[in-house]
N, C-alpha and C positions, 0 to 999 in steps of 0.2 A: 793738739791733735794734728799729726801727720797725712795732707790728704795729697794720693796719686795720682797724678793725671797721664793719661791714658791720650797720649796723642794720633789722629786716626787719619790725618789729612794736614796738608802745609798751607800754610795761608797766602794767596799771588802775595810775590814778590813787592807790587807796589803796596799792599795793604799791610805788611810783616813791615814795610822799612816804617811806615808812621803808628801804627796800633802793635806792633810785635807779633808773636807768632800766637796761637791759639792758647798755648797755656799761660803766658804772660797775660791775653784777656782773662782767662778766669781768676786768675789770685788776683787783678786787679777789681776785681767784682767780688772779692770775697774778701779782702782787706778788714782788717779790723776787727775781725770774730776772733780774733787769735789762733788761726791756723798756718802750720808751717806745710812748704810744698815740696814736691818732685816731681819728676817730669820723665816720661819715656817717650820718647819718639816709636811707637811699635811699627807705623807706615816706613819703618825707615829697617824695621826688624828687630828694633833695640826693646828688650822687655826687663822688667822688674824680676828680682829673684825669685820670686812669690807672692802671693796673699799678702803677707808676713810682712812687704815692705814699705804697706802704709797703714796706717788705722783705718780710712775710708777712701774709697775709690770714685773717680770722675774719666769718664769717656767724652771724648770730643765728638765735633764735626766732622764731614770727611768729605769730600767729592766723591770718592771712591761711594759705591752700592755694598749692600751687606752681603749679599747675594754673588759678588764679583771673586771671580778665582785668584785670589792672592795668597803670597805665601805667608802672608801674616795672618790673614783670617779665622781661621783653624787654631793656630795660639791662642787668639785674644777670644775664643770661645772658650777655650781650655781654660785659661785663668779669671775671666767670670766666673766661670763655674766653680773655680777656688774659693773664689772672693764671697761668694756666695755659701760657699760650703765652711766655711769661718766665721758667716757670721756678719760682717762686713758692707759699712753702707756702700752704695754703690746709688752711682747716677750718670745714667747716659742720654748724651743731647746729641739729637738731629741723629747723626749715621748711631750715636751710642746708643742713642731710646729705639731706632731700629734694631740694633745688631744686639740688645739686651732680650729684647723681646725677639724675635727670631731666635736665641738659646733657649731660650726656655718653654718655645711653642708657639708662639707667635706668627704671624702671615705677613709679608713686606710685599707688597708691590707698586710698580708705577702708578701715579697719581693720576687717574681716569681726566681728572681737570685740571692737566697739566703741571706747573711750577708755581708751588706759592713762594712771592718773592717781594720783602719789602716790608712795611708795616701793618700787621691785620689785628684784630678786635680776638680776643679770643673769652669767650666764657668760662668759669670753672662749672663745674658740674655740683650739683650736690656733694657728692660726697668730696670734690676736688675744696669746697667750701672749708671741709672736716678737716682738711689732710693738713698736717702739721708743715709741709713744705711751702703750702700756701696758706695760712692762717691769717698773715700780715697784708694778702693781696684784697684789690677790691674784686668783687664778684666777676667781674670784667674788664680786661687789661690790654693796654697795646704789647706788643713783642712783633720782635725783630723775624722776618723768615726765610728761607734758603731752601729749596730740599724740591724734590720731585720723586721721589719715594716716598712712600708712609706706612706707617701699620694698618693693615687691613683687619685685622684680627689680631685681640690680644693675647696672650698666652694664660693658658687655664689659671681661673685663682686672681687675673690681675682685675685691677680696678681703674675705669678711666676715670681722670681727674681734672682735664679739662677736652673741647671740643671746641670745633666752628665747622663752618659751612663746605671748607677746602681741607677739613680732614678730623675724623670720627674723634681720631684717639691724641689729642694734642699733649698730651699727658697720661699717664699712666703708676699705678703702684702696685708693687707685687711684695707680699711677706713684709711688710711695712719696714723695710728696711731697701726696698731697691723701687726704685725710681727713673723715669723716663723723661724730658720733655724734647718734643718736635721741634718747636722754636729754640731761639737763642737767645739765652739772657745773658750771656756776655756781650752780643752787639749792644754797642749803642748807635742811635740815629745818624752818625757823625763814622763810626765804621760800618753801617752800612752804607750810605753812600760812597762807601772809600770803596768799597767790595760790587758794589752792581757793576760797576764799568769794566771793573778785570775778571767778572765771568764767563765773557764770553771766550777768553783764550786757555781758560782753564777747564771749563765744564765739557764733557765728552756731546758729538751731535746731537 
């Protein structure tokens, strides 16, 4: 299985030269299932021909807001909505699991209590218990976090599938084939600490 990665954000400099850039974290977190990769840099303008040019789809992190006027924005809605309309897994993290859900109905806004940033506790929900993404997890899991945007509201139809205290929809699934999460399972504890200290020349005031 061919999966796309959907690059939405560049990783500081100091953190890309020891951990790589964001898609080299995911296939090294996804190693070993037997999946082959690609990679589009979209934050850069560069997109995939189509739907068509992977079997399932992954959306990155991003500094960038979903909500921010870029010229790539507008695309990377268009061809969700492909990917979507084919049929096509699809999973977006952090800015993905915003800008999936924002396509589809969803409400993003800034996070009332700030920056969740670091290691937090996060629960599955019942039904997040059910969901075949997390079937492996315990009820309750540490994850890596990043983000000062959240989904405020999920898009009709979706299901959330994990929660905490610093934000409702930590997860989420729509049409059992597209999927969200807030956190990052590609950081590990060792890239995060490599990433808190070069946020602050990266992230907007």
């Amino acid at each position: 299985m061919k999966i796309g990665i959907l690059q939405t954000g560049l990783a500081p400099a100091e953190l890309a030269a020891q951990s790589g850039e964001y898609p080299e974290m995911f296939a090294d977190l996804l190693k070993g299932h037997g999946f082959d990769f690609a990679s589009w840099a979209v934050v850069n303008g560069d997109f995939p021909s189509g739907p068509e040019a992977a079997d399932g789809w992954l959306i990155t992190g991003s500094r960038h807001g979903a909500y921010d006027d870029l010229p790539w924005i507008a695309p990377l809605e268009e061809l969700i909505r492909g990917i979507v309309a084919q049929e096509r897994p699809l999973v977006g993290i952090c800015f993905g699991h915003q800008h999936v859900a924002r396509t589809f109905g969803g409400r993003i806004e800034k996070n009332p209590q700030g920056w969740e940033l670091g290691t937090a506790t996060v629960p599955l929900t019942q039904e997040g218990q059910r969901n075949e993404l997390f079937t492996s997890m315990p009820e309750s899991f540490s994850a890596q976090e990043s983000h000062g945007e959240i989904v405020a509201e999920l898009p009709p139809g979706a299901v959330a599938l994990a929660r905490n205290d610093n934000c409702a929809y930590q997860a989420f699934s729509l049409e059992d084939r597209i999927w969200g999460t807030q956190f990052h399972p590609e950081f590990t504890l060792a890239i995060m600490q490599r990433l808190i200290p070069s946020l602050a020349a990266v992230l907007p005031p």
